[in-house]
N, C-alpha and C positions, 0 to 999 in steps of 0.2 A: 159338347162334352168338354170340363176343362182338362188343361193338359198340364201331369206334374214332370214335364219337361221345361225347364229352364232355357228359353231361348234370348239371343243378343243380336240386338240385329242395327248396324250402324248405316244412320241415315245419313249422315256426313263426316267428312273428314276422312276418307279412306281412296287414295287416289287423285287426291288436292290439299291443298293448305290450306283452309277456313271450313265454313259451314258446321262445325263439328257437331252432330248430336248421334246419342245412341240409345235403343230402347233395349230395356229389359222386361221378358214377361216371363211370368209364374200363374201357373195355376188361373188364370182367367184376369189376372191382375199386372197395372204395366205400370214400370218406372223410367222415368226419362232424365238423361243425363245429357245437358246441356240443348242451347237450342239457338247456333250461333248462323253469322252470315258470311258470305265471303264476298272480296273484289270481286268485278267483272277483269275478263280478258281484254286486249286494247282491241279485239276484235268484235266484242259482242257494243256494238254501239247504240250510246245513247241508254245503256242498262246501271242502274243505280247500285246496284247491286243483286245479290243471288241467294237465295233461302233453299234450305232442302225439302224436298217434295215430301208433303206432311199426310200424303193419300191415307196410309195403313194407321195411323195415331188416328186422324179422322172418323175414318170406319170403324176404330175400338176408342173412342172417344173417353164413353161412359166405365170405359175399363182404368183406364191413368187414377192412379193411386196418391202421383208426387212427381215432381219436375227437379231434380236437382239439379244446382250451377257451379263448377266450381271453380270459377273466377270471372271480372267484367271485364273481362278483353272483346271487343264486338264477333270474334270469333267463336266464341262462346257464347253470347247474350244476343247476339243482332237480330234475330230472329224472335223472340219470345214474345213479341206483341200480338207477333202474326199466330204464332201457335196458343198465345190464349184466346185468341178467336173463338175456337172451338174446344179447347182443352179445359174445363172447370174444378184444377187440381190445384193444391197445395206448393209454392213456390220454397224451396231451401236454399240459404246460401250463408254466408259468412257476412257479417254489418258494413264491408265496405263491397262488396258484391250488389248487396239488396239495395244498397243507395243509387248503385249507379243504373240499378233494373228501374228502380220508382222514376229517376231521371228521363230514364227512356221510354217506361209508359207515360210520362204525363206529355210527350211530346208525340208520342200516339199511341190512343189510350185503345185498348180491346173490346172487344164485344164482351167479353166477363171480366169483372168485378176483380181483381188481381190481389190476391191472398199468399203472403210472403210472410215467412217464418224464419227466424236468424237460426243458424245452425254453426256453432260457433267450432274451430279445431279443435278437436279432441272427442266432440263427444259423441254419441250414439243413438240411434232412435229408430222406429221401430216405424216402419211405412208400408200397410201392408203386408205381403209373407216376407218382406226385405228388411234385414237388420242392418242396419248402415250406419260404418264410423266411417267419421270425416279425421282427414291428416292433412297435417299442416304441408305445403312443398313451399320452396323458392322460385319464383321465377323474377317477372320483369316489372310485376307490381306486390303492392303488399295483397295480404289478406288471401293468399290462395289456398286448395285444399286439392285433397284428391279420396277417393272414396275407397273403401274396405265395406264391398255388398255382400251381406253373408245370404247364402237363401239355403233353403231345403236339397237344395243339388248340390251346395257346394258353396266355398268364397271365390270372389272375385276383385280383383283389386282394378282401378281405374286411376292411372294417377294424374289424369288432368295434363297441363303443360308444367313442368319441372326442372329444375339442372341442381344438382349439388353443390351448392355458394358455401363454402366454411365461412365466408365474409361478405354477410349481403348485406343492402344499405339498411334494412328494417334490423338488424341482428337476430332476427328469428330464421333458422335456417332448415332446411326438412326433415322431418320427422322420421330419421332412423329407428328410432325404438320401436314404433308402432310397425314400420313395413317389418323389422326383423320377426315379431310379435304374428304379423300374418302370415312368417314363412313357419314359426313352430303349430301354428294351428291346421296349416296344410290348403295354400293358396291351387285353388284347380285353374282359375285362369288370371293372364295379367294382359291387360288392354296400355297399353304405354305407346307414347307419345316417343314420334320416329321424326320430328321436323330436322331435327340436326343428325343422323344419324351415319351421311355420309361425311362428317366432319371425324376428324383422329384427336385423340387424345380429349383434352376436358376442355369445356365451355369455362372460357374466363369469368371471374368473379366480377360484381357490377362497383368493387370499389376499383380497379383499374380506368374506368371514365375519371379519375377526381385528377387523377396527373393531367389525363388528356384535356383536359376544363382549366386548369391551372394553367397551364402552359399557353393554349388559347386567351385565355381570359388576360394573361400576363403582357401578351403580344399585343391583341385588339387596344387600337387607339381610338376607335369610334364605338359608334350602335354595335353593341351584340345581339343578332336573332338567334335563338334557337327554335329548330324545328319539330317536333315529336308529335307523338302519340297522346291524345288528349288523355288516356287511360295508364300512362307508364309516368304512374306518380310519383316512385323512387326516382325517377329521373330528373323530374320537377325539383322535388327535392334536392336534389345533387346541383341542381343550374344553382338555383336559390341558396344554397347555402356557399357555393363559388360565388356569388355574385355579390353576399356578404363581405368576406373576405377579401373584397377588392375595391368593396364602397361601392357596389352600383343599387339601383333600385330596381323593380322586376314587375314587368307589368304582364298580365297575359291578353291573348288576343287569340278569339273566335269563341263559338259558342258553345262548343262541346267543351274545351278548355276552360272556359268560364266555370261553367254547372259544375266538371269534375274536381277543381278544385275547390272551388266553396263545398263540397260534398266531403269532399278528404278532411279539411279542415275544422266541419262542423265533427266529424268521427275521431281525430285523434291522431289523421295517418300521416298528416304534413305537421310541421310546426312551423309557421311562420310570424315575424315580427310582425304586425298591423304597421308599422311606421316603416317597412322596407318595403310593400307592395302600394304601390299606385296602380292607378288608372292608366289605363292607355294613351289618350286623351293630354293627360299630366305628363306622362313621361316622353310625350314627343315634342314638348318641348322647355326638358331638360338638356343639359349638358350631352351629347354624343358619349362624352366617354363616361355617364352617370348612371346608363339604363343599359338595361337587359330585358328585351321581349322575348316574354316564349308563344312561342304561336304555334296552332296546327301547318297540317299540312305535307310531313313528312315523306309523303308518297306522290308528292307532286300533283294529287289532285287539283282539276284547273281551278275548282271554285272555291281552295281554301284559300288562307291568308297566303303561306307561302306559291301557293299554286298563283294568286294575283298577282304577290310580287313579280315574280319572274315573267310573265307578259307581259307586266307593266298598268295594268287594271286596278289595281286596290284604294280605295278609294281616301280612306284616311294618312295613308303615309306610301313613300316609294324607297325603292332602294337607291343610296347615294354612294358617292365614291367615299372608301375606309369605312364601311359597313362591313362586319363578319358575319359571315351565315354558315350555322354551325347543324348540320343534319342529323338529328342524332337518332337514327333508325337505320334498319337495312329497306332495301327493294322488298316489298313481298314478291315473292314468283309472280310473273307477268305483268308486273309494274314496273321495272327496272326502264323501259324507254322511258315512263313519263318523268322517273327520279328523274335519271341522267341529264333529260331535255330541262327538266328545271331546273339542274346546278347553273346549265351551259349558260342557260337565259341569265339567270343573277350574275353569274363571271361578264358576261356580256356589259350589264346593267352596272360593274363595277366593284361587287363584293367581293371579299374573300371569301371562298366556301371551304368548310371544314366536313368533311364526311368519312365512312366509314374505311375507305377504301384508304386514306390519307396518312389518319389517325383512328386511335379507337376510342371515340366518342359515342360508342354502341357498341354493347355485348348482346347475344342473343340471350334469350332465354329460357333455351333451350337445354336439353343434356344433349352431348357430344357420345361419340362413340365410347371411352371409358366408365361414363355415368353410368351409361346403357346395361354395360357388364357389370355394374355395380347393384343396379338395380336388380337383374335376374339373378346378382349372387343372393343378395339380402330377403328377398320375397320366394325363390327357388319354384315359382310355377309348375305344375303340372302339363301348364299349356299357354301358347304367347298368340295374342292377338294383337300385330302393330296395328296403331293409330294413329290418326293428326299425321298427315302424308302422303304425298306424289308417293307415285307404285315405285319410283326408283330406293326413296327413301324406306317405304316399309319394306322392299325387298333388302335391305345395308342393314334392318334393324333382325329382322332373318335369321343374315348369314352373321350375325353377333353371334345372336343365342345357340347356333349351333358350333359356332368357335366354342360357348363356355359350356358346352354337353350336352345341349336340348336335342332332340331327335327330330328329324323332319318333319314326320309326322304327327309331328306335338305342337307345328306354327302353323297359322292360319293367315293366311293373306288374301285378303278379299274384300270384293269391290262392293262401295252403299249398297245396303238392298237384298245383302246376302244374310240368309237368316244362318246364326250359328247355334245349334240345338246340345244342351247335355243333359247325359240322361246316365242314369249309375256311374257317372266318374268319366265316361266318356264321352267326346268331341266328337261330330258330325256335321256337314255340310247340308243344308237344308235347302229352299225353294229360294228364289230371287221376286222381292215385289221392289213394285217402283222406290228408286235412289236414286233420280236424275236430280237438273237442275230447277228452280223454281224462279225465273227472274223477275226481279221488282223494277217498275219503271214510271217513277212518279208515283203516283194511287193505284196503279196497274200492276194487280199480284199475278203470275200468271195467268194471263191473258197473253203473253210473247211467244211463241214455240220459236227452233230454230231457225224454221223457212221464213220468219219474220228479220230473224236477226240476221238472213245470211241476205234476204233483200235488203235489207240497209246496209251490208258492207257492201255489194254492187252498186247500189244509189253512193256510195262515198270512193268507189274506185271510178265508176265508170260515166256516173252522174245521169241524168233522165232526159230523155227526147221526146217529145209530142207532136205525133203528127196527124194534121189533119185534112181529109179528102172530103171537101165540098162539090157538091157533085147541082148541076142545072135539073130542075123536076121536068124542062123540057124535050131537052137533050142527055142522054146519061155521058158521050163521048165531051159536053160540055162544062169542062172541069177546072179546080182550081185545088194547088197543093200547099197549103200554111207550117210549118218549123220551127219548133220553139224548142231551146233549150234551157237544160241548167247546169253545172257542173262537167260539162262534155267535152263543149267545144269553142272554140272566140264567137262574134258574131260575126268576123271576116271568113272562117271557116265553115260556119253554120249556112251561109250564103251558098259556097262552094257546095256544098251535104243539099244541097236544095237541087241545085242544077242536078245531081246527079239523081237525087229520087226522082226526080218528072221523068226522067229516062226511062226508066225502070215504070214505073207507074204510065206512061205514055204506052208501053207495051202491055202493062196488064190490061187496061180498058179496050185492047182491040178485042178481046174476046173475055169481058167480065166475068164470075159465075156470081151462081148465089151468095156467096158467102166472100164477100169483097171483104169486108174487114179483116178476117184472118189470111185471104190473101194479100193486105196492103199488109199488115206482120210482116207476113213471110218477108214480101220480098225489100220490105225497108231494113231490117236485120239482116237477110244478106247483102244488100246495098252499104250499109252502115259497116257492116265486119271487113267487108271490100274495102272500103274508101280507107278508111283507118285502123286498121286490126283491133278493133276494142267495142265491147257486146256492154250497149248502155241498155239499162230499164229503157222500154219501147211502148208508148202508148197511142195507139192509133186509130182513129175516128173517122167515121164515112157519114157525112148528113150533108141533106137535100137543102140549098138557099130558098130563102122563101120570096 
């Protein structure tokens, strides 16, 4: 039976910074908002990343109506290959959003046929029982949007990632009119975006980087890199148009960088001379002080360009002395060692590094704690549901709403997976289905669970031991014990680890039992925690020579 209860149920973003997606259903019918991916933690090893558990979309497959995106930050988009798998709906976005979606299914294409409809700011359309205007916001690329979903229970407004820029690089700044426009119509819920919400006062405008560029650019007497976000176009822009003004040329380096810029440029959203960008290739070996590389890598991943540089790995160019390297991102939460370790590594290697900490060569783009208030003044919700956010941050975005008058009772804070139900004008907490993690690793979509990923961190703290008990078909007391390590121990020490298992093993064989193999276990783990205090993966084998 369908249900004309209005439910929201967010599969990511709620208790972390990535993954963001949320479903809406009405009446037997489902709209999905957004469908992105998140970093892994430095702990979960060897994982490429992490998609949200797509279980209950799955199971109402044939119900999805429309996918909306409202912007291509991979935080939003990372995942939509995987969920047109099985999802055979209608994709919405703004023309520089759907370029960088086609970008990424042709580099992995779905099991269905990808059906993408430009959905430009401002306008409205009708998707199913969902009436949906799209509104312009500001954030850290052009082309964003955020949603006004009118349905039968009620509107609800979604505003994507946002900050109030009076002064942003695009000159299109957010769409006041329209939020004020859904607080006179009577907004029942507002899902907003909490990443910066323990921050005070306003998120700086993204013209404050032009000083900080200036000033850099004016210094550097050699190669300038900059680092970034292959998606934070405005920024591109910003390098490129400082790099004007100072007579260098501007090459880009890697392959997301590549694709996103020939995409921006074929739409309109960059303007660039053809006579001020080269090649890569070309501009190493220009002048030092003639070129400006922008390259990925921002987040110190090992296998971007800047992630090469800094171990020393890259194949086409290295870092030299009077090289600047300019970071212009922040850490995403649980990134921050790998940044850090790759400034250290380039200081090391000789560069000057320029980063956020230094100089402001990155704004977020984000609203800050006054936006926040600003937001719930203009829209005046009936009811707040923070998004996009660690539980510290939607709990800061909270205790806002109830500084500018909301009642406790009227915010909802809750973890993926929780279904939020309204029904006559009221809010209800509903059933929990799966909103865990999904992890990607290589071509391996979940197929990881965590007792996978917590066995690789002990294979990487503690390293693997194998041992092996060869036993005489003659004799059984006639025995021989082999040791091999990896990651454990020296082979000076692995020698010493030997003498002492026969001990031990010398005693077990006076009175064998059946089950010798989990007895040679046992007593090599406790032999092995003895000898050195450290519990490595333990493989241990009992077979007869022939």
């Amino acid at each position: 039976m369908k249900s004309k209860t209005l439910k929201i149920i967010p599969l990511g973003g709620l208790g972390e910074v990535g993954k963001n997606m949320t479903v809406y259903e009405y009446d037997g019918q489902i709209l999905i908002v957004d469908a992105g991916m998140m970093f892994p933690n430095n702990n979960m090893i060897g994982i490429d990343y992490i998609i949200p558990d797509f279980e209950y979309v799955k199971q109402h497959a044939n119900q999805v109506v429309g996918i909306l995106i409202t912007h291509g930050h991979e935080d939003h988009i990372g995942a939509i290959s995987y969920l047109l798998d099985f999802v055979d709906a209608r994709v919405y976005g703004t023309p520089l959003t759907l370029g960088l979606i086609k970008s990424k299914l042709n580099r992995r294409k779905p099991l269905n046929e990808p059906k993408l409809q430009t959905l430009n700011a401002g306008e409205t359309i009708q998707i199913g029982p969902f009436r949906v205007k799209s509104f312009h916001v500001s954030h850290s690329m052009p082309d964003c949007v955020g949603y006004g979903i009118e349905t039968p229970a009620g509107l609800i407004v979604q505003t994507g990632d946002y900050k109030f820029d009076h002064t942003p690089v695009d000159g299109w700044p957010t769409d006041y009119a329209t939020l004020a426009d859904f607080a006179q119509r009577g907004v029942l819920a507002l899902l907003s975006d909490s990443t910066n919400a323990v921050n005070p006062g306003w998120t700086p405008s993204e013209k404050v980087i032009e000083d900080a560029f200036n000033k850099t650019f004016a210094q550097a007497k050699g190669r300038i890199i900059i680092a970034t976000f292959a998606s934070l176009i405005s920024r591109v822009q910003q390098a490129y148009d400082c790099a004007v003004r100072f007579g260098r040329k501007v090459a880009f380096g890697g392959t997301s960088m590549l694709d996103n810029m020939a995409i921006a440029q074929e739409l309109g959203y960059v303007k660039f001379d053809p006579s001020v960008i080269v090649p890569i290739e070309v501009a190493l070996t220009m002048p030092a002080s003639k070129v400006v590389l922008v390259v990925t890598g921002s987040q110190g991943e090992p296998l971007s360009i800047l992630g090469r540089l800094a171990n020393g790995t890259n194949k086409k160019f290295s870092i030299t002395q009077g090289d600047t390297v300019i970071v212009s991102s922040y850490p995403i939460p649980g990134n921050e060692e790998s940044v850090y370790h790759a400034i250290n590594k380039l200081m090391e290697r000789g560069a000057e590094v320029i980063y956020g900490a230094i100089a402001p060569v990155h704004v977020s783009g984000h609203p800050s704690q006054e936006e926040i208030k600003l937001l719930l003044h203009l829209t005046r919700p009936r009811y707040l549901i923070p998004v996009h956010g660690e539980l510290r941050m939607l709990r800061m975005q909270a205790q806002l709403a109830r500084e500018v008058g909301m009642k406790e009772n009227d915010i909802a804070i809750v973890e993926n997976g929780r279904v939020i139900e309204f029904s006559n004008g009221q809010m209800k907490l509903g059933e929990r289905i799966p909103g865990g993690y999904v992890f990607v690793d290589g071509s391996i979509v979940g197929g990881i669970n965590r007792e996978t990923i917590q066995e690789r961190e002990q294979l990487s703290n503690d390293g693997v031991l194998v041992i092996d008990l060869l036993l005489s078909p003659k004799d059984i007391k006639d025995w021989d014990l082999r040791v091999r390590s990896r990651g454990f121990v020296s082979e000076e020490d692995e020698a010493d680890l030997l003498k002492a298992l026969k001990l031990r093993v010398r005693k077990l064989m006076i009175s064998p039992t059946n089950n010798l193999q989990k007895e040679l276990e046992n007593a090599a783990r406790n032999c092995v925690y003895d000898e050195t205090r450290r519990q490595p993966v333990i493989f241990a084998t009992v077979a007869y020579t022939s």
